[in-house]
N, C-alpha and C positions, 0 to 999 in steps of 0.2 A: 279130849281136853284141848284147850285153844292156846295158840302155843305165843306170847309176847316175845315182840321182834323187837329193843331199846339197845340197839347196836349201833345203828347209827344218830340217831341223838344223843348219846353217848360220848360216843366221836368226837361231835360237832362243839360240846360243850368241853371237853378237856383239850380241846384246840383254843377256844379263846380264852380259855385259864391262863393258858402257857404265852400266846401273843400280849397276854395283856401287862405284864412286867419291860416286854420286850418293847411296847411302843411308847411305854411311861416315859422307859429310861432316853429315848429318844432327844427330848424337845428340849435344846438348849437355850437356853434365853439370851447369853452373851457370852462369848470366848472369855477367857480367863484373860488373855493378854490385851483386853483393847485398850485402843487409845485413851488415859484420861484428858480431858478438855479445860484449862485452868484461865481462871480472864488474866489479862495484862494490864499491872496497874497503866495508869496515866503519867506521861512526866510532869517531873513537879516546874511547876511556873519559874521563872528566872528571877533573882532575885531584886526587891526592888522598894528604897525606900521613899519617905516622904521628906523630901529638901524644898520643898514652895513655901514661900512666904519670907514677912521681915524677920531681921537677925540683929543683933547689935552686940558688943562686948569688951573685951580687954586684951591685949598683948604685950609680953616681954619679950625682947628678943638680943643682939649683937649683932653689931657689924663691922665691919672691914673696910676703911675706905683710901683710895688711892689718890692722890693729887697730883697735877703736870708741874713738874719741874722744883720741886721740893718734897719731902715726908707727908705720909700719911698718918694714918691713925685708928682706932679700935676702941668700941667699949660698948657696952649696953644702954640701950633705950626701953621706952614703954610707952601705950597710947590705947587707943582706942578705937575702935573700927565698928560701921551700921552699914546695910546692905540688904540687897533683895533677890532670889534668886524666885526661875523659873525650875519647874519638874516638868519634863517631858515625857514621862518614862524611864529610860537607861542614859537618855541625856540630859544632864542640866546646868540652865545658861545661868547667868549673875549679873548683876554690877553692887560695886560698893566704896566706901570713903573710907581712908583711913588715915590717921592723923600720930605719929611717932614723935615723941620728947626725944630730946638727945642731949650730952654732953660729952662729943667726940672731942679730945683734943689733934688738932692739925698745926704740920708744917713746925713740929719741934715744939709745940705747946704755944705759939704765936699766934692762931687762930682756932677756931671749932666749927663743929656742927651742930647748928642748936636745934633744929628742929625738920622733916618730911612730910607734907602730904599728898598723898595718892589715889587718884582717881582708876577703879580697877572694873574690867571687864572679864568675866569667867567663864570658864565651857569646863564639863566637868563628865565623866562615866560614873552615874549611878552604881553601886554595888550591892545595895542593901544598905544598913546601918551606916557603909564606908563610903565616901568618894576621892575620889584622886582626880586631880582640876589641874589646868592649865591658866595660869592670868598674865596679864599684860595691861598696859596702859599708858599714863604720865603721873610722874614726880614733880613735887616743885621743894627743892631742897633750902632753908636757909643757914648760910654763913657767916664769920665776920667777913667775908672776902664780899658778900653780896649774897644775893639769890640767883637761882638757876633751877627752870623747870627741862624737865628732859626726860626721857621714855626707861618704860623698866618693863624685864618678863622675868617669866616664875613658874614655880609647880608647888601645891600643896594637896596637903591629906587631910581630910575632915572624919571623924566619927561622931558618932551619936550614941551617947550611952544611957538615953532617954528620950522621950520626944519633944522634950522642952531644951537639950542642953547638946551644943557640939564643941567637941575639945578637936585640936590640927596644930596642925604645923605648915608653915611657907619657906620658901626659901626662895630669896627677888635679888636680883641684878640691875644695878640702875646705872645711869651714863648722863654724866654732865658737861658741855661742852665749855661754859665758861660762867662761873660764879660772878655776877654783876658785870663790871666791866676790867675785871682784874688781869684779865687773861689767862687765867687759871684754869681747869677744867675738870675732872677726874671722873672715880666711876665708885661703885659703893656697893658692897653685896651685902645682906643681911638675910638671919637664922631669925626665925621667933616662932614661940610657942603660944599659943590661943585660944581663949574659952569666947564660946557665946552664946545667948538667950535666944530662942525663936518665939517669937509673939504671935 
């Protein structure tokens, strides 16, 4: 009888039974701990609105005024102001007119100030909706003592709570050396509050 020898194929077959769980478990694709990779947003833009163009509107305000060598005097005004401002970006320049009623009584009620106007230059920090300005320029104040033009600076705030409408505030210093030929002189501060239309 012929005697079958399946000993070593045998073997060889219950050898890669057993390797073949062992090399599965092998192959890792990615460690558990790796790095995740996340984008970074972008910063956001700096903020920044639109002030270009004309403007015109209304003002009430009060002032304070001091005269050389006799009383001063206090009360409220109102008028009107048009102007034009550039947008640069974050900075914006200006000029504009403005034009204040008054009926300050001066000098113990013996004279007044009937009326200002002001030719104004502006430089301003863009904020968004907000700006905060610097102006300066010339006054030309009338009196019963006379007229007297003379220089004034300021700081005011603007917002925009649309793009058609800006509501602020100013607050101007003004210096007059001598009302007509009176010899009189003094100096004027005034508060007002502000709306105006941009066209």
């Amino acid at each position: 009888m012929k005697q079958v020898r399946f000993g070593l194929p045998l073997a060889m077959a219950l050898g890669a039974a057993a390797s073949g769980p062992a090399l599965a478990g092998s192959y890792d694709p990615a460690p558990a701990d790796a790095p995740v990779i996340t984008a970074v947003p972008a910063p956001a833009p700096a903020p920044s609105g639109d002030w270009g163009g004309f403007y015109g509107g209304v003002q009430l305000g009060y002032g304070d005024v001091n005269v050389s060598g006799t009383s001063g005097g206090n009360g409220e005004f109102y008028g009107l102001h048009a102007g034009y401002r550039w947008d640069m970006g974050t900075m914006v320049t200006g000029i504009e007119l403005d034009y204040d009623r008054a009926d300050i009584s001066l000098a113990g009620g013996t004279e007044e100030l009937d009326d200002i106007w002001r030719l104004k230059g502006q430089v301003g920090y863009d904020m968004g909706p907000t700006m905060l300005y610097g102006t300066a320029g010339a006054a030309r104040a009338k009196t019963s003592l006379g007229s007297e033009t003379g220089p004034f600076v300021g700081v005011g705030l603007a917002w925009q709570p649309s793009p058609s409408w800006i509501l602020g505030g100013e607050v101007l210093y003004h210096d007059f050396d001598e009302f007509g030929s009176s010899g009189v002189g003094g100096n004027a501060t005034t508060a007002t509050l502000r709306a105006s239309f941009r066209f």
